[in-house]
N, C-alpha and C positions, 0 to 999 in steps of 0.2 A: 620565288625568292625564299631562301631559310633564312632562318629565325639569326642566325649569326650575320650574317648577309645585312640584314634589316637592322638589326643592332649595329653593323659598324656603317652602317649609311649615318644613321641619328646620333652616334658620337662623332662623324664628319661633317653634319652637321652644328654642333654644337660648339660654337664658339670658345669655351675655356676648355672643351675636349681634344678642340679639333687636331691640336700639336701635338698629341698624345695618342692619336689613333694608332701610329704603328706600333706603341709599344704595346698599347693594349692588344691589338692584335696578335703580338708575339706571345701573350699570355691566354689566349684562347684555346679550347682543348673542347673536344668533343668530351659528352660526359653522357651517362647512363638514369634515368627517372624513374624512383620507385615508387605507384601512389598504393599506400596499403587500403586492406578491403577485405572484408568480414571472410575466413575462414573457407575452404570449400571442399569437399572429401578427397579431390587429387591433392589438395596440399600436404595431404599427411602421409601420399606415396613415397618410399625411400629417395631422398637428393630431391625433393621438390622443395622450389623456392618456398620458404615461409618465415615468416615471426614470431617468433617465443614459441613454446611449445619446447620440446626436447630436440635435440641435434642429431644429425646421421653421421658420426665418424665413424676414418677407415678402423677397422677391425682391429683389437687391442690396442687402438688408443685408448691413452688417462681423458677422462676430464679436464681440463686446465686449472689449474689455485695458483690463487694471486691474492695480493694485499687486499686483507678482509676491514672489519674496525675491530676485529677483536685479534689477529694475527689472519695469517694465511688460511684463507677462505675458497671455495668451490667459487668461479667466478660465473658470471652471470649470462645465459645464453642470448644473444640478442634477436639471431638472423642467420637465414641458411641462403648460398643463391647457388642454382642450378644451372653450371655455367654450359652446359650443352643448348639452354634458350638463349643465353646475351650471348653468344659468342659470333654469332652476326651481329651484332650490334657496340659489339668492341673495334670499332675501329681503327683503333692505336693497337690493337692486339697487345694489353696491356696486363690481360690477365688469362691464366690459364685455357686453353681450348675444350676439356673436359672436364668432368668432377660438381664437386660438391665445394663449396667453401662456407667455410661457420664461422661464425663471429663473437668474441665473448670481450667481457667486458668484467675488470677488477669494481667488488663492492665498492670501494673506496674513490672507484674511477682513475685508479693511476698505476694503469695498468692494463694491457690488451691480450688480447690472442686471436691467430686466424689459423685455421689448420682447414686444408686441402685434404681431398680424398677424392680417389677415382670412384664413379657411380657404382660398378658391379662387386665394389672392394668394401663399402660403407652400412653400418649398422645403426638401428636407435640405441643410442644410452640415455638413461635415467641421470639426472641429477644423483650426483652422490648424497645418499642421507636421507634418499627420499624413500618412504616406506613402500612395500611390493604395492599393496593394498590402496596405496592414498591415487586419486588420480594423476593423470598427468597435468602439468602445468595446458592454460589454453593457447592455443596458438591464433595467428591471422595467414591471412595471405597480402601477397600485392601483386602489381601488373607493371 
């Protein structure tokens, strides 16, 4: 039995649920689990999934800047996924079949960006501003 299965037996079960199962069921959606996990040398492969650390955009993209606290700011890198591993696992086929996709995120928080990139198209960039010399930000992995 999966886990959705099992969930909507015990909201049929549940008495102040019970009259509400179908709706909730209409709201059910398969979804994707990311548990993150200390770093590991393929994460730093170009398009490999990972957290913080610097991003693989497609070639001659900008950075993104978005609402800083002091005006328009470098936004902040969060997350890369490697959508050639979920792409069995997208079920809804909800997201691209190939590529890279990055995640950034306005200092301020209000404010987003996601930019796609095909695998064999895609480069690391540096944070703007950040000196040749200083390291790179650390990154993680997850599964």
């Amino acid at each position: 039995m999966t886990a959705i299965e099992t969930a909507l037996e015990e909201i049929a079960a549940s008495k102040p649920l019970s009259r509400y199962a179908k709706q909730i069921l209409a709201l059910v959606r398969p979804h994707l689990r990311f548990t993150p996990r200390k770093g590991k040398a393929a994460d730093t492969k170009p398009g490999a999934s990972r957290l913080g650390g610097e991003p693989d955009l497609p070639s001659g993209t900008a950075w993104p800047i978005g609402p800083g606290f002091d005006g328009e700011a470098p936004m902040d890198f969060l997350a890369q996924l490697d959508l050639d591993a979920i792409a069995p696992r997208d079920v809804d086929g909800l997201l691209p079949k190939s590529g890279v996709l990055a995640f950034f995120l306005a200092q301020n928080y209000d404010g987003c960006a996601v930019i796609h990139g095909e695998r064999d198209a895609v480069v690391r960039v540096p944070r703007p501003g950040r000196r040749k010399t200083a390291k790179p930000p650390r990154w993680g992995g997850f599964d």
